[in-house]
N, C-alpha and C positions, 0 to 999 in steps of 0.2 A: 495474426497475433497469437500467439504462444498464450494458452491458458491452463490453471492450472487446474483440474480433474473437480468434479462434481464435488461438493461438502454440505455438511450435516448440521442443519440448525437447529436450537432448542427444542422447538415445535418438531423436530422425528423428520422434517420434508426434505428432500435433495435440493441444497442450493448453486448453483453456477458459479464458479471464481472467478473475476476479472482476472486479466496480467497483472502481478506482482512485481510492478516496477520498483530499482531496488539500488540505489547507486551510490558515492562514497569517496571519502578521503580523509584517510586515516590519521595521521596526526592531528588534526586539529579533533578526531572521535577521544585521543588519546588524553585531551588535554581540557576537556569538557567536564564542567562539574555542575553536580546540579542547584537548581536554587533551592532555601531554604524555606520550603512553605508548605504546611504539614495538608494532604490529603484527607478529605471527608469521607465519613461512609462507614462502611464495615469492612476492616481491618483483616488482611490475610498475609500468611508467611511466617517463619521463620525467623525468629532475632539472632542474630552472629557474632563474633568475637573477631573485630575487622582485624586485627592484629593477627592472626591466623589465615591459614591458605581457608578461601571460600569454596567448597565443591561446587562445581554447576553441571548439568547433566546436558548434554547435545543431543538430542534425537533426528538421526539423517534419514534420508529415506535410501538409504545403501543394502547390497545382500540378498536382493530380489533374485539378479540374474539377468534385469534391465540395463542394457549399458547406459540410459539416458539418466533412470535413477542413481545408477551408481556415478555418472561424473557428476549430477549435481551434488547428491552426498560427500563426494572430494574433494569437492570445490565451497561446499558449507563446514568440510572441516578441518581444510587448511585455513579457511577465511576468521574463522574461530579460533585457530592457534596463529592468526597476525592477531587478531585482537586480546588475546592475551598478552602475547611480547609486545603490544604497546600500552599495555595497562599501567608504564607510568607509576609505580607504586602498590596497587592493588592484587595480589596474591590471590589469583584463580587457579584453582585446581581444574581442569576441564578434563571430561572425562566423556567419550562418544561412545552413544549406544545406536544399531542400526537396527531401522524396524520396516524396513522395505516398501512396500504398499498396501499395511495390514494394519487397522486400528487396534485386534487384539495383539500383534506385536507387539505395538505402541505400548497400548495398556502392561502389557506383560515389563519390558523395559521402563518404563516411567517406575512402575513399582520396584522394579531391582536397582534401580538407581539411586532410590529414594533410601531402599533399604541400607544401602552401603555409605549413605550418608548426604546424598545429592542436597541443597542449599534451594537452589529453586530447578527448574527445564526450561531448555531453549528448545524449541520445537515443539510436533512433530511439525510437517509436511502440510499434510491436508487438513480440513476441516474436519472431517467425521472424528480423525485420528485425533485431531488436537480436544473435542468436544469430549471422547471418550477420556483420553490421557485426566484432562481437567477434571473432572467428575471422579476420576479413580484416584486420584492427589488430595482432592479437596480437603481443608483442612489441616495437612500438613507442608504445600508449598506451593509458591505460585509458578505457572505455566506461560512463559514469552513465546507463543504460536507464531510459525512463518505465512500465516492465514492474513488474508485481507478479510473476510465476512464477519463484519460485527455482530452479525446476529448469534454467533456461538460466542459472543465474549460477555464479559461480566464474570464477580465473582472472584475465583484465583487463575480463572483465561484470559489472557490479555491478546491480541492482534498488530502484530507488527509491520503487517502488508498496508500499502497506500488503498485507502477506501473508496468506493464511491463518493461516498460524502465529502470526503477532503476535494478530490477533485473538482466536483459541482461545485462546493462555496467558493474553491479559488479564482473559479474562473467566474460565476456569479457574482461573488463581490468585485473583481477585478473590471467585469462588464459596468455594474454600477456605477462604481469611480468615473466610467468614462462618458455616465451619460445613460446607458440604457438603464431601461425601467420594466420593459415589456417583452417578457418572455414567453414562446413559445414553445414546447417540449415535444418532439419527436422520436420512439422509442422502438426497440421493434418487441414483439407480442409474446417471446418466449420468457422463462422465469425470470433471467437473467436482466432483460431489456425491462421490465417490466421493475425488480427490484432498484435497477441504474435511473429511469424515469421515477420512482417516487424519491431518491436521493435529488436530482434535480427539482424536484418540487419543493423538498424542504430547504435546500441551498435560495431557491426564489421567495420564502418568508422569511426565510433567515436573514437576508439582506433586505427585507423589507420592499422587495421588488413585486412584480403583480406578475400573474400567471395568467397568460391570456389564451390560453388552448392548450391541448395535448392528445395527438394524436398516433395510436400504435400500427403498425406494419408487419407484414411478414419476412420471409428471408428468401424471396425470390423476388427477381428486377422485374417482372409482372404486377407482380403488388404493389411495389414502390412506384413503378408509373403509373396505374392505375391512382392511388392514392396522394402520391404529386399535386392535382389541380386542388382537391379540396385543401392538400394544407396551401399552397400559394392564395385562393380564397378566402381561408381562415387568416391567413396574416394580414394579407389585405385589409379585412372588414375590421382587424380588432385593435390596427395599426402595432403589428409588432414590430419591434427593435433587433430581437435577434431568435434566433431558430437552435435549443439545447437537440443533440444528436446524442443516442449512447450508441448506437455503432459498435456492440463488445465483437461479434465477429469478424475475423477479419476480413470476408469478401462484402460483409454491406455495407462501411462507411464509404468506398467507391459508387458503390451502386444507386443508395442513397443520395449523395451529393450530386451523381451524374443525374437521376432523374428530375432533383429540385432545380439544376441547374436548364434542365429540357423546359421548365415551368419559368423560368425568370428569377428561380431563388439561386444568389450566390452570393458570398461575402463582398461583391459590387453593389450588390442591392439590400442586402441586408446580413447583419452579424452571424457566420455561422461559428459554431463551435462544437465541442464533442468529450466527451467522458475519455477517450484510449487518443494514444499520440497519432496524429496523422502520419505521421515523418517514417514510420516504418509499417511496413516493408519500404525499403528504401524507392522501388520502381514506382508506390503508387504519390511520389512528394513531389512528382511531377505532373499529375495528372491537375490540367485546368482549375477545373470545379474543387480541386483540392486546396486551393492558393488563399493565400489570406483567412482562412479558418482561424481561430482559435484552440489551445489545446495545452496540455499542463505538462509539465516534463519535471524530472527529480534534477537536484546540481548535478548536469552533466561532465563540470571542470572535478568537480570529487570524484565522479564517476570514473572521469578517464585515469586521474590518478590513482584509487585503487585498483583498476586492472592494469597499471601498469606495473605496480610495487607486486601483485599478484606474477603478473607474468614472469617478472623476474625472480620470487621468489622458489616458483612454480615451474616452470617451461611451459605451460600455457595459461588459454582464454579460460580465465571463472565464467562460470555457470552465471546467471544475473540475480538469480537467486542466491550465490552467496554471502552478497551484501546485508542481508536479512540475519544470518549466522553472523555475521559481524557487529552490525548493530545491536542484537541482543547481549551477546558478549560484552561488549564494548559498554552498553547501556547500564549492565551489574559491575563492570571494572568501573564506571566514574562513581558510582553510588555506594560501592565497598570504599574505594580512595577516599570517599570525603569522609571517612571512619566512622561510621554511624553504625549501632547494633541492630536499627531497622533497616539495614539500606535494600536486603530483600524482602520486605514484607510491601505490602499498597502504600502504606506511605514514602517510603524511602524508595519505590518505582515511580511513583506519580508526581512527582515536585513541580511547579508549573516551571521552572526554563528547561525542563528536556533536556536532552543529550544533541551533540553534534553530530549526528549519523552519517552512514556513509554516500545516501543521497542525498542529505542535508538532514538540516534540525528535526527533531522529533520530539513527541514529546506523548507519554501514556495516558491516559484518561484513566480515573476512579470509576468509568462504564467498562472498562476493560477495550473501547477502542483508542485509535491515538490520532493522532496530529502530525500533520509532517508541513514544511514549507517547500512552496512548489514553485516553479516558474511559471509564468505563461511566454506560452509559442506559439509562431505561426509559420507559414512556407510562402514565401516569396521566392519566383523562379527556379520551385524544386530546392530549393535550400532551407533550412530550419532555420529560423531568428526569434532571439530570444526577446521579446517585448517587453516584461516585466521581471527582472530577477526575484528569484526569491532570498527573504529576508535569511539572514545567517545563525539569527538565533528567536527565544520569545521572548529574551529580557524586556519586561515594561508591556507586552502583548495579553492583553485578554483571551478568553476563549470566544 
């Protein structure tokens, strides 16, 4: 699993990134407007004169000297200038500043952007960077981070990465719907497993479902079998339904699975499912124990069509990250088009129908995290199938 570098939460501590899955299909982004329904809370941004080019400021992580930063930075700022050319009406000035793998960059850039005129920022990259950027703006404009960690959002940071949270309730309520009630939660012990298990804890109140154990693990196949009998015991005695995995590394959602399945747990005998997509690496979606799991995936039919419109426009593969540079973009073109003088401050971000993104819908929270629609998947004979699409938009959807 491709993760993205350690970030910095409110509280000062280093927090873990999940994968920033990130996918897309651009005309109907282009064509997305949002609903009318004014945000609560305390009010940040900028009011604008829609009638006029809106500046937006891009912060890529390019200019290091890393070839990996610099193609995702090429790939979040070409993907940024399709979302301009389909903005449909709406007059973005996009303007890219690169700040490598450095939060004082960040900061440095955020401020000469802002100075020159910037509307709101898309970016940076990481957490720490986007926490510092945030705090150095405050006050004069909001910040669209390509972060999943909601714990540095709130305020004028907002998070544009798919969260733990969305995942858990998707696939928690979607378990509901079918019947289960009793959940089980299996984690592994580092910060990251440990933050991805209390996201599945409040996904199993939130759904009103009951929490029937939770048990953490390490990151060696010795631990996990060691610890195997007692969770098959625990399900046992407390009649669970299904077994929540976060599995954020990519060698222990194999190892995991393979041990439960040594004990009699597998989605034959009881619902498994997991925080990160089973389906890749593409090698492990054949493995046994991997089969019929559960698991959330972005619109992968948007997906393939913006790296196709990409490829073409480009000569290559985008980076997967820079659907996140697109949705941002994309997000201030539908909210400047619907001519509004707030369209960048929290209200005019946060409307509850979202935007059409390039994973699918999305939509900001007034917490500064967001919302996105997911599918649920699972793998039958090493193939992905999609079991529940997700919906296309939130018109008529609560939170």
């Amino acid at each position: 699993m491709l993760s993205i570098p350690l970030r910095l939460g409110p509280a000062g501590w280093r927090r873990p990134l999940m994968r920033v899955a990130a996918l897309v299909a651009a005309a109907a982004l282009a064509a997305c407007e949002p609903v009318e329904q004014q945000a609560t809370g305390p009010q940040t941004g900028p009011t604008i004169d829609p009638s006029q080019p809106v500046q937006v400021a891009l912060l890529v992580p390019g200019g290091s000297g890393d070839p990996n930063y610099d193609y995702m930075a090429r790939s979040m700022a070409n993907a940024a200038r399709m979302a301009v050319a389909d903005a449909q009406g709406a007059r973005i000035d996009l303007r890219v500043y690169e700040t490598g793998d450095d939060a004082g960059l960040a900061v440095r850039e955020a401020n000469r952007a802002v100075s020159e005129g910037a509307k709101i920022i898309v970016g940076p990259l990481h957490a720490e960077s986007a926490n510092a950027v945030g705090n150095a703006v405050r006050g004069r404009v909001n910040v669209l981070s390509f972060s999943n960690n909601a714990d540095i959002a709130g305020g004028n940071l907002f998070v544009l990465g798919n969260t733990f949270s969305n995942t858990a309730n998707r696939l928690v309520s979607y378990g509901v719907a079918q019947g289960l009630r009793r959940f089980l939660i299996v984690h592994e012990t580092d910060v990251a497993g440990q933050i991805g298990g209390a996201a599945i804890e409040g996904a199993i109140a939130r759904n009103r479902a009951t929490l029937v154990g939770k048990t953490g693990h390490g990151p060696t196949r010795a631990e996990m079998d060691r610890i195997a009998p007692t969770i098959a015991q625990a399900a046992a005695a407390n009649q669970a339904q299904a077994i929540f995995l976060t599995g954020n590394n990519t060698a222990v959602l194999p190892e995991i699975t393979g041990a439960l399945a040594n004990v009699g747990l597998s989605s034959q005998s009881i619902q498994l499912m997991g925080l990160t997509r089973w389906d890749v690496p593409g090698d492990r979606a054949r493995l046994p124990q991997m089969q019929n799991g559960w698991f959330a995936v972005p619109d992968l039919s948007r997906i393939a069509e913006f790296n196709r419109r990409y490829q073409a426009a480009f000569g290559e593969t985008p980076h997967e990250f820079a659907t996140l540079a697109y949705d941002g973009v994309s997000a201030v073109a539908a909210s400047v088009r619907a001519g509004r003088s707030n369209a960048v401050t929290t209200a005019g971000l946060t409307r509850s129908g979202g935007f059409a993104g390039v994973q699918g819908a999305f939509r900001l929270l007034p917490d500064g995290s967001n919302q996105r629609q997911l599918a649920v998947a699972t793998l039958r004979n090493g193939q992905l199938v999609i079991i529940d699409a997700p919906r296309a938009s939130f018109r008529g959807a609560g939170l």
